[in-house]
N, C-alpha and C positions, 0 to 999 in steps of 0.2 A: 342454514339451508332450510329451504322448506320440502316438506315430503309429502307430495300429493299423490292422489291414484294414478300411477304413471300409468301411461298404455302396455297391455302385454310384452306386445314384439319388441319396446324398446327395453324393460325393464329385469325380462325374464329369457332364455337361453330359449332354441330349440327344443321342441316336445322331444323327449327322449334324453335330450342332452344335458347332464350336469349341470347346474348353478350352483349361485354362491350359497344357497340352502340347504343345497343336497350334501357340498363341501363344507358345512359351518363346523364338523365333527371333528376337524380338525384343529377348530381355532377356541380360544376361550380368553376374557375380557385380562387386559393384562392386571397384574396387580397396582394398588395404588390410584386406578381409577376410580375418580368420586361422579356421583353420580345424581344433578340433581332434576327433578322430576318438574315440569313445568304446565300450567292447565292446557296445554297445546303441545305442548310437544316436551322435549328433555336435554340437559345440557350434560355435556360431558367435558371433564378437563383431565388427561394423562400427564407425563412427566416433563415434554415442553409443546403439546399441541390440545388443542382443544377444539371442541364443535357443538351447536345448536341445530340442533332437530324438530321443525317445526310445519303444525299442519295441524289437522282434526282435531274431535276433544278424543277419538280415538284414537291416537296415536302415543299416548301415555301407556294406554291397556297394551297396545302392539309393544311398545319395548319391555313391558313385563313378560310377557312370555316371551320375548326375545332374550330376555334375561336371565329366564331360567333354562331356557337352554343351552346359553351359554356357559351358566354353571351347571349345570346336568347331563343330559344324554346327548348331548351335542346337535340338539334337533332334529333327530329322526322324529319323534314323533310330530313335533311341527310344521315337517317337511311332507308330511302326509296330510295333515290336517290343510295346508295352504297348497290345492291343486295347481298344477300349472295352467297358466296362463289368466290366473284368477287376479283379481285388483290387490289381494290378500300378502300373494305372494312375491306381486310384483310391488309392493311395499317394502317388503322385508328384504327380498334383494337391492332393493334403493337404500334403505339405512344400515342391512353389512358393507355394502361400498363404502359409505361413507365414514365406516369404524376400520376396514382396510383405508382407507385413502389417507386419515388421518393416524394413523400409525397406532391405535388403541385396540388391536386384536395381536396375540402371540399365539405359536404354535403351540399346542399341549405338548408336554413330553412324553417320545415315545411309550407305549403300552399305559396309559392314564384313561379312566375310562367314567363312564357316567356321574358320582356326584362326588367323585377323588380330582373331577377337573376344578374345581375350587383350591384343592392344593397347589394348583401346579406354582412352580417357583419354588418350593420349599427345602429341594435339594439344591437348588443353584441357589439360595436366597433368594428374596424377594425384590434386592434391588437391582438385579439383573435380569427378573423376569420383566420389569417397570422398564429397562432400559434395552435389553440386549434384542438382536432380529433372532436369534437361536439361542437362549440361557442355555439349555443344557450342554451345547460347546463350549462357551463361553464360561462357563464351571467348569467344566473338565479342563481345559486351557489353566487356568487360575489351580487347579490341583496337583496339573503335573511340574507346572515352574517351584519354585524356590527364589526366594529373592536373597540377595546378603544388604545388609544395610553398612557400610563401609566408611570409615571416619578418625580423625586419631584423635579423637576422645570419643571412643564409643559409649562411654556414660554419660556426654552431656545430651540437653535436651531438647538440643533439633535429634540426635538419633534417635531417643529414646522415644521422642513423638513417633519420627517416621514408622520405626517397628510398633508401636500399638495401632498407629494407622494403618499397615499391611495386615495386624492382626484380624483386626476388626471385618477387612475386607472379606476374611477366609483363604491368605496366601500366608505361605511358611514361610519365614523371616528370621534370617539368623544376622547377630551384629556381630563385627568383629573391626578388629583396628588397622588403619591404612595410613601408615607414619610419612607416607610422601602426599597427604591430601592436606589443603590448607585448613588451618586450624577457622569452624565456622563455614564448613564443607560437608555434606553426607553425600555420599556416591549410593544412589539405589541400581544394581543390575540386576536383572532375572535371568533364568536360564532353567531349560526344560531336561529332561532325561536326555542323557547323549550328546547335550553340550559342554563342552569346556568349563572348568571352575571357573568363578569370575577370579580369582587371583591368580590365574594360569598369564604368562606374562604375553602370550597371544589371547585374542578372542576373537568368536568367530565373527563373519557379518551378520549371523541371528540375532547375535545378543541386543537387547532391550535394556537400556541406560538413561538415568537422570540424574542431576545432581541439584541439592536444595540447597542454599549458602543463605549467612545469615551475616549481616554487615550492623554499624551502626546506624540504627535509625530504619534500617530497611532492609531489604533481601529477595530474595528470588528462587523461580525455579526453573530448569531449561527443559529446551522442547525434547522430548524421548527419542535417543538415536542408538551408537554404539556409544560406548565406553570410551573411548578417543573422544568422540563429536560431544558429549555430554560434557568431557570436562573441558575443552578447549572451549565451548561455548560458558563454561561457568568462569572461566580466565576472565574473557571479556567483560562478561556479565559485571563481575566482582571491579574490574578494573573503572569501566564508567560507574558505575555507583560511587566508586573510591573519591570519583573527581564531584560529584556532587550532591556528598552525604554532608549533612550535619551533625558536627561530631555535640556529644554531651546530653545530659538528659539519661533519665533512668529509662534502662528498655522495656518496651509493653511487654507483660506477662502473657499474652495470646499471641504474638507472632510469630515464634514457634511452631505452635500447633498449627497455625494457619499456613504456613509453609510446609512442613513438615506432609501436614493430612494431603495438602495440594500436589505434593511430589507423591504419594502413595496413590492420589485416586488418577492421575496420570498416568502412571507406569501401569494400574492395574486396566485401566483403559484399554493400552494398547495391548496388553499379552491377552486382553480377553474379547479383543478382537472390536472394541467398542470407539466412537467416536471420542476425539479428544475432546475433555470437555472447554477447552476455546471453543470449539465451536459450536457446541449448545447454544449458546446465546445469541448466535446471527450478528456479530458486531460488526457494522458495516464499516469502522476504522480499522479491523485486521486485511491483511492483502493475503488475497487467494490463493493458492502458491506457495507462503513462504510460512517459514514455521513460528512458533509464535512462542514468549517466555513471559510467565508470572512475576510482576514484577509488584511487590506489596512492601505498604509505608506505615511510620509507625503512628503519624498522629497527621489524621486520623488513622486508626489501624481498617486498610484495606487493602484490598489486593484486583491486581487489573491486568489482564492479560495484552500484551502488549508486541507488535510484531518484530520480531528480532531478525537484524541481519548483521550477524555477527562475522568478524574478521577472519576465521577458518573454516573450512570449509571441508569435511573429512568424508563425510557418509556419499554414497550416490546422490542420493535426491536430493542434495545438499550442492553439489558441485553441477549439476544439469543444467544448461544454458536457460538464462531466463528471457522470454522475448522483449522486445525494447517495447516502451508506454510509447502509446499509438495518438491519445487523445488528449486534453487542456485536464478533461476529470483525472482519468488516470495518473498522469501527473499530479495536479494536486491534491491525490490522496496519499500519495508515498512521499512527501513533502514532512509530515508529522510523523512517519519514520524515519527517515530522515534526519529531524530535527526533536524528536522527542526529548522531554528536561531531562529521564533518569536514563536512556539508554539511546538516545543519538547521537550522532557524529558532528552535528553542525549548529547552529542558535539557530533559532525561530525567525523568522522575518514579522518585525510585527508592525502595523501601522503609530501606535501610539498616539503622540498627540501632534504627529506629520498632516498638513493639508492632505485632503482626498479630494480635492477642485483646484485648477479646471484639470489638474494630472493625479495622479496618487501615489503616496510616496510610504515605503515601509522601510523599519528602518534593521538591521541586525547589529551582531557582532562577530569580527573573525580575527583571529590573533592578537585578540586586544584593542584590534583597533573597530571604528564604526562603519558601517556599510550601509549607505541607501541607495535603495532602488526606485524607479520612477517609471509609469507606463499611463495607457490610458485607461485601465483599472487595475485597482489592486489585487487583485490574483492575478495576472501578467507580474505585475510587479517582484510578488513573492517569487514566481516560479525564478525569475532571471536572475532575483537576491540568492537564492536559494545556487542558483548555476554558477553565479561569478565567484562567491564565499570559495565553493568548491575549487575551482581553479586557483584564486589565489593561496588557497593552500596545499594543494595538489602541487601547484609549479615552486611554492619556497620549500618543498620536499624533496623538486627535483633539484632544481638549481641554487638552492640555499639565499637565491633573493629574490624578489620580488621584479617580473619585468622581462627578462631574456626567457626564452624557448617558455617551459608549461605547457601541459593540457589545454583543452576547449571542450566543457560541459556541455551536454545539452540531455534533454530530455525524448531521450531515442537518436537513434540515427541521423535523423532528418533534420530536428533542432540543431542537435550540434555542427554537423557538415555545412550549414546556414551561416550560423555564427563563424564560424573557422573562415570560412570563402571571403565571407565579405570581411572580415578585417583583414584578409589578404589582400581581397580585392582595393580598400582605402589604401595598403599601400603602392598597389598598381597603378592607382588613380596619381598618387603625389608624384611618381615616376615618370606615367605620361603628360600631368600637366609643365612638368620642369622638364620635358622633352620639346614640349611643343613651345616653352620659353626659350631652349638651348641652353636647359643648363644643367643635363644627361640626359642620356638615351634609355628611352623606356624599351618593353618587348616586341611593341607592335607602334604605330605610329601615335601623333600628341592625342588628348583630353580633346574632342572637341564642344566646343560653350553651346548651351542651349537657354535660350532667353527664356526667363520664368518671370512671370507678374500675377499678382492676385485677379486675377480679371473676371469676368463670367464665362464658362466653359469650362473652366479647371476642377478638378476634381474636390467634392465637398469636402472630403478631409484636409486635406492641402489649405484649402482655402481656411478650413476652421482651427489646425493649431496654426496657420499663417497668424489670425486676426487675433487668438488669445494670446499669442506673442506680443505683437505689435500694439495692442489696443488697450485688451483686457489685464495686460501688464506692463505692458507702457516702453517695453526694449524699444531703442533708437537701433533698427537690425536692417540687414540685406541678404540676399542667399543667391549664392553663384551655383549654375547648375553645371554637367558638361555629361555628353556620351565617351563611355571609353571604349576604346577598341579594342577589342573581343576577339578577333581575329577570323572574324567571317561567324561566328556565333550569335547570342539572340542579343538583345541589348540590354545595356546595362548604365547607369546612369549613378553619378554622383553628384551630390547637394552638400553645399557646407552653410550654414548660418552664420555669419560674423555681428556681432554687436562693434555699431559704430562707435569710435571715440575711442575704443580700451585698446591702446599700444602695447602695454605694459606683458601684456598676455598674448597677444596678438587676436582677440576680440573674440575666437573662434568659440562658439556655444554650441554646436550640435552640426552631426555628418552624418549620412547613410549614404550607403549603395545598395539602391533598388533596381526594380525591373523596369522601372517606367518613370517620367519625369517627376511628375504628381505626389507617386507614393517617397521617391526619394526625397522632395521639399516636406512630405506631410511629415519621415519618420526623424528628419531632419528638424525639424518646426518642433516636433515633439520632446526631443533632447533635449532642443532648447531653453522649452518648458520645464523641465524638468531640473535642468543646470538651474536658471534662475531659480523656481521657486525652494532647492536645496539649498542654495548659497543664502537664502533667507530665514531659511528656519531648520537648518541642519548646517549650520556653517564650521562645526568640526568635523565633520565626514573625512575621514580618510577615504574611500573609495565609493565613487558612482557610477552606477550602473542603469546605463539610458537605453534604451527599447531599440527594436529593430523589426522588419519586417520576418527574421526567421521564425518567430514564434505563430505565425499566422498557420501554416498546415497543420499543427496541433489543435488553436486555440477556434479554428471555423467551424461552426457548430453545424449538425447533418443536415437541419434546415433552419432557415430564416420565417420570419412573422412576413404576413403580405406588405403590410406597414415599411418594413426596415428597409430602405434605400441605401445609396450606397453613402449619404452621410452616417448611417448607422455607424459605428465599428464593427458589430457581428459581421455585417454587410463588407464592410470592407476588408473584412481576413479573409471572408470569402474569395473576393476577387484574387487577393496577395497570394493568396494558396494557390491558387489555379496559375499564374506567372512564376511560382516558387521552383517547379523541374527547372525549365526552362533556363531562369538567373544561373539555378547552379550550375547547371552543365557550361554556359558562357563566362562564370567567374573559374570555374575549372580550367578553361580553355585561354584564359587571361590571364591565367597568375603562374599558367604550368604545373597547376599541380594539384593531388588530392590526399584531402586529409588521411591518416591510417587510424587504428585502434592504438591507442598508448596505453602500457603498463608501466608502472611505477619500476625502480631499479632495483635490482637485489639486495643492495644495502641500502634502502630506504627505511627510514625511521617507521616504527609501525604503524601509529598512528595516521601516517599516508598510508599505506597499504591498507589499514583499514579502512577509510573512507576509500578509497578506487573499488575495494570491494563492495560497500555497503553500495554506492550508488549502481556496478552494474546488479546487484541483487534487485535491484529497485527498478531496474528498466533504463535506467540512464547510462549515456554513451559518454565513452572520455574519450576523446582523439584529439594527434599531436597537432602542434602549431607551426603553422608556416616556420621553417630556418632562420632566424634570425630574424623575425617579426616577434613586435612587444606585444603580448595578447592580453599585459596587466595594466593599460593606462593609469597616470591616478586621477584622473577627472573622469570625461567621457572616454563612452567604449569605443565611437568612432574615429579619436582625435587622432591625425596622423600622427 
């Protein structure tokens, strides 16, 4: 920032009225601030923010005596020396702003007075003068709890760390033995005058709980709750790590302590009223909202806090509805929660060494077996790898195979209810075209055929995976269109691509039901794409999963470049989104029915329950599949 002679009236309070000058007697530079001096101005750096002060060759001399009032008489007499409304003063209230704004002024403690303000911190410690908005609470907090460090080996040495880590802090710490915790378990609880011993077989909702566990090769710490929430989160914890630790190898002598210190400066965080320190760091991979767990490896030895949605759910703000993800980002940042290697629920979608032209294809794993996805970019693609995984293991939890009833993912409400309607709707469509053949009766009258040819006038996208179908990869294909009836609702339209010549299969490469002709040949053409270039270079796939226009309301970005026409795709989710009400409410009205919230069954093996939880933690929607509709094809997502 630069600090020039501001004008009075903007810089300086009404004559008569207090300023930040008059009030500086309260505040003094926190500890831990370095301070370097520049031939224009001065740099300052505190505990995680920092600021440059710059202007005059006078403004070095101004933060000297700014300085020394700081440490001294709190600036009365500087406040006299720099009249109001002087360029003087209205300097010096421009650079306390900017030591208020950037969070490098504390308040002295109570009764501290002329050049004893240099002490201050000294009763709360210094590292709470550096960190806390009130140390002297925030010590007092820290004096009156009591922690028990809890373990059945209370002499080994994750406890032993954690209790010299609470030492260190200035928190009383007693260890003692907890012959029902798993052995490579520390239970830390605090508890203040007038609370319940932690060994008391209830505890209140005050209590403040973590627990640090030490595995082979790795370990962790969970996010500060109760005593229930701390160790049902360390169950989990401990159980994925279980599935993808590497057993063998001598353990690092520092992990430990690094766990250990980690679980003490948590717990003492929260009882002294201070931010966790996850979020010191600003890590734009944690989700806002959700609580987060230390998860550290042993080679390298490091530790990375990491956002946890674990399978129980005990505390309030633990159990509080989370809103469903709104947007294409939001989605694909809870994706790597998700799918994280040491404590997610699902594998990774990854591209590898899958074509990304003229479609993109990533590929995973779920139950063993392979899974690629296909879109017309690769994050679509993930997102939908990421949705179908889900379901496929979500519905062999319910039904023990693969195929009848399951769930239908989607990423919020609105993805999912998309996906669900229209694979109802393809099979409303096979109903009415084998009505209007006579060979049963659909719910409202036949399929009727809409002629589609690549011609000029059709819509860019339609026309562009038409031509990389037929051209750019050489399918010998045709695509039958037809409107179904809807029964006085908006329209709705089915496309199926057949590749000429293959009997054996009955040739079918890709289907949607869209809102409009166009889009259902384009997301149709695209499938297509996508089958083929699979079968060419992922031809073990067990399961593919082909694009659809529901992902367009998430995935239309708030605005488009002048440039993007509607061959864009941005351009073209646009348009899908704005016809997306609309389809639904006509595929609701054609298939008779609407999707609900689905929960897993009370004797479902955990591991489902764990993922239905973890996804709606995440924002994602699970709702039931149409009665007796297949919602697990093993090719396309379209195929009747």
């Amino acid at each position: 920032m630069t600090v020039d002679q501001a004008e009075p009236d903007m810089a300086t309070s009404q004559e008569g009225e207090p300023d930040a000058l008059d009030s500086l007697g309260r505040w003094t530079l926190r500890p831990g601030v370095s301070v370097t001096v520049l031939p224009h101005g001065v740099h300052l750096r505190g505990w995680i923010t920092s600021v440059t002060l710059e202007g005059g060759a006078g403004l070095p001399v101004l933060w000297g005596r700014l300085a020394e009032a700081l440490a001294g008489d709190g600036g009365a007499e500087l406040a006299q020396a720099a009249v109001a409304g002087s360029p003087l003063r209205a300097a010096l209230v421009t650079v306390i702003g900017q030591l208020h704004d950037h969070d490098l002024l504390v308040e002295r403690p109570a009764g501290e007075k002329g050049d004893a303000a240099g002490e201050n911190g000294d009763a709360a410690g210094p590292w709470l003068g550096a960190v806390a908005d009130r140390p002297e609470e925030a010590a007092a907090a820290l004096i009156r709890n009591r922690v028990q460090v809890l373990a059945a080996r209370p002499d080994g040495p994750l406890a032993r760390a954690a209790a010299r880590a609470l030492d260190r802090a200035g928190v009383r710490a007693a260890t003692a033995e907890a012959a029902d915790l798993p052995d490579g378990q520390v239970l830390l609880i605090a508890a203040g005058p007038g609370e319940p011993s932690p060994f008391a077989a209830e505890q209140v909702a005050e209590e403040r709980a973590a627990v640090v566990g030490l595995r082979p090769g790795a370990g962790f710490v969970t996010p500060v709750g109760s005593a229930r929430q701390a160790r049902a989160d360390a169950d989990g914890l401990a159980d994925r790590l279980r599935r993808r630790e590497a057993l063998g190898g001598a353990e690092h002598p520092g992990l430990p302590a690094l766990l250990a210190s980690s679980a003490a400066q948590r717990l003492v965080c929260t009882v002294a009223g201070l931010r966790d320190p996850s979020a010191e760091a600003d890590d734009a991979r944690l989700i806002p909202g959700l609580p987060t767990a230390l998860v550290a490896e042993r080679e390298p030895l490091r530790g990375e806090y990491r956002t946890w949605v674990g399978p129980v759910l005990v505390d309030a703000d633990r159990v509080r509805p989370r809103a469903d993800v709104r947007t294409l980002t939001e989605a694909l940042a809870r994706i790597p929660v998700l799918t994280d290697r040491l404590s997610g629920v699902l594998d990774e979608p990854d591209p590898g060494a899958l074509p990304q032209l003229p479609a993109a294809l990533v590929r995973s794993s779920v139950a063993g077996e392979i899974l690629v996805s296909g879109s017309a970019r690769a994050d679509l693609a993930r997102l939908e790898a990421v949705c179908r995984a889900a379901e496929i293991l979500l519905g062999k939890g319910e039904s023990g195979r693969e195929g009848e009833g399951g769930p239908v993912v989607g990423a919020g409400a609105v993805h999912a209810r998309g996906h669900a309607l229209r694979r109802a709707g393809a099979g409303a469509a096979v109903q009415q075209q084998g009505a209007r053949s006579g060979d049963t009766a659909g719910p409202f009258g036949g399929a009727a055929p809409v002629p589609w040819s690549p011609e000029p006038g059709r819509h860019p996208q339609a026309l562009h995976w038409w031509s990389v179908l037929v051209r750019r990869l050489g399918v010998d294909a045709d695509v039958a269109v037809s409107r179904l009836d809807a029964g006085g609702g908006g329209p709705v339209f089915h496309a199926q691509v057949r590749a000429l010549g293959r009997t054996a299969t009955g040739g079918m490469l890709g289907t949607a039901v869209e809102a409009s002709a166009d889009d259902a040949v384009a997301f149709a053409a695209l499938s297509a794409v996508v089958e083929v270039q699979a079968a060419a270079d992922a031809p073990h796939a067990r399961h593919l999963v082909t694009p659809s226009g529901a992902v367009a309301p998430l995935a239309r970005p708030e605005a488009t470049a002048p440039w993007e026409d509607a061959g864009w795709t941005t351009a073209w989710l646009v348009e899908s989104a704005a016809r997306e009400p609309e389809l639904q409410e006509a595929l609701a009205a054609l298939t008779g029915w609407s999707p609900q919230p689905w929960e897993p069954p009370a004797d479902v093996h955990t591991d489902v329950r764990a993922l239905w939880s973890a996804l709606r933690q995440c924002g994602f929607s699970v709702l039931s599949a149409r009665p007796g509709h297949r919602t697990h094809p093993t090719l396309t997502e379209g195929s009747p």
